[in-house]
N, C-alpha and C positions, 0 to 999 in steps of 0.2 A: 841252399841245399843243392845237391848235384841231381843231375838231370839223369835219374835211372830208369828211363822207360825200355831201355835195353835189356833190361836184368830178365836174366832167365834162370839165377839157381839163386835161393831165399831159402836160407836154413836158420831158423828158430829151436832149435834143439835144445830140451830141458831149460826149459824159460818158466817163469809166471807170467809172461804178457800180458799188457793192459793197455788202454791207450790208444791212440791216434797213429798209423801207420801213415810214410808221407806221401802226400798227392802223386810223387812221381812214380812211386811204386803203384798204387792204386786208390781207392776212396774205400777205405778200409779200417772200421772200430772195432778193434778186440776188446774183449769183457774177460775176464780171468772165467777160467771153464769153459769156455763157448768158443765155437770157430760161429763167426755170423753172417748171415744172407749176402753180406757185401763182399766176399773170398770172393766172388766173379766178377767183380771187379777191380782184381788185381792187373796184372801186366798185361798183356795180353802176348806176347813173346815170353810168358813165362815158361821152360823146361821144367826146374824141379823145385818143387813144396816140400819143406820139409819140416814136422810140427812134432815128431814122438815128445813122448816124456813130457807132455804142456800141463799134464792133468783137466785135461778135454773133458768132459764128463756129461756131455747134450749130445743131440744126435749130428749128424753129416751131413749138412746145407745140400740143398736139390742145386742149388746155384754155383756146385763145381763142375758141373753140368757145360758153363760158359767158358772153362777155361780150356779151349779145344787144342793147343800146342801142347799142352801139359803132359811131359813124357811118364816123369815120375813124381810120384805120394805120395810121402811117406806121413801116416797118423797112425803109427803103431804104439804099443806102451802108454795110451792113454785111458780114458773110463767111457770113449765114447758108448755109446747106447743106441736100440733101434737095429733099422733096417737100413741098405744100402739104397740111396735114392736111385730110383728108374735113370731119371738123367744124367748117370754119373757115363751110364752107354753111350751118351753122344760124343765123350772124351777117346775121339777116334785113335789119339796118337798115344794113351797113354799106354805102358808096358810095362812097369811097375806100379804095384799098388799094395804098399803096405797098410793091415787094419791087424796084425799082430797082437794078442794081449789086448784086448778093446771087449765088450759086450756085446758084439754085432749080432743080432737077430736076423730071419728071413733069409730069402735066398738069393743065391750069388747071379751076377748078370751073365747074360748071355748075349 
């Protein structure tokens, strides 16, 4: 496997994902419908996430919280649910954040 700890744009777009994401990217198990607690431990050089269309359908791990490079998000067009977790504000650099078409509840950060 190639050594991608470099990687800063990871676009999953319109997938059913499942499985074992590989070590070099991050220590990372997707479950079909779910993003899971281990998203922050992906790259850590990671810029852009990009997940629309996965059919997400659980809420938005507090644990994107750790991904502090993280420019742009895109999890739009999914069934996420809930609230935006508090610690999505420590993601000092992000500037785009798409949650488009999702069930988001509560209120937006500041």
């Amino acid at each position: 496997m190639v050594d991608l700890a470099d990687l800063y744009y990871f676009n999953l777009l319109n997938n059913r994902i499942r499985g074992e994401i590989p070590d070099s990217i991050g220590n990372l198990s997707v479950g079909l419908g779910e993003i899971p607690d281990s998203i922050g431990n992906l790259s850590v050089g990671l810029a852009t996430l990009q997940l629309p269309y996965n059919h997400l359908d659980r809420t938005i791990p507090a644990t994107f919280g750790k991904l502090k490079l993280l420019q742009r998000l895109y999890l739009g067009r999914n069934k996420l649910q809930g609230s935006i977790p508090d610690e999505m504000g420590q993601m000092e650099n992000l500037g785009l954040l798409d949650l488009a078409n999702n069930s988001i509840t509560g209120s937006i950060l500041h």
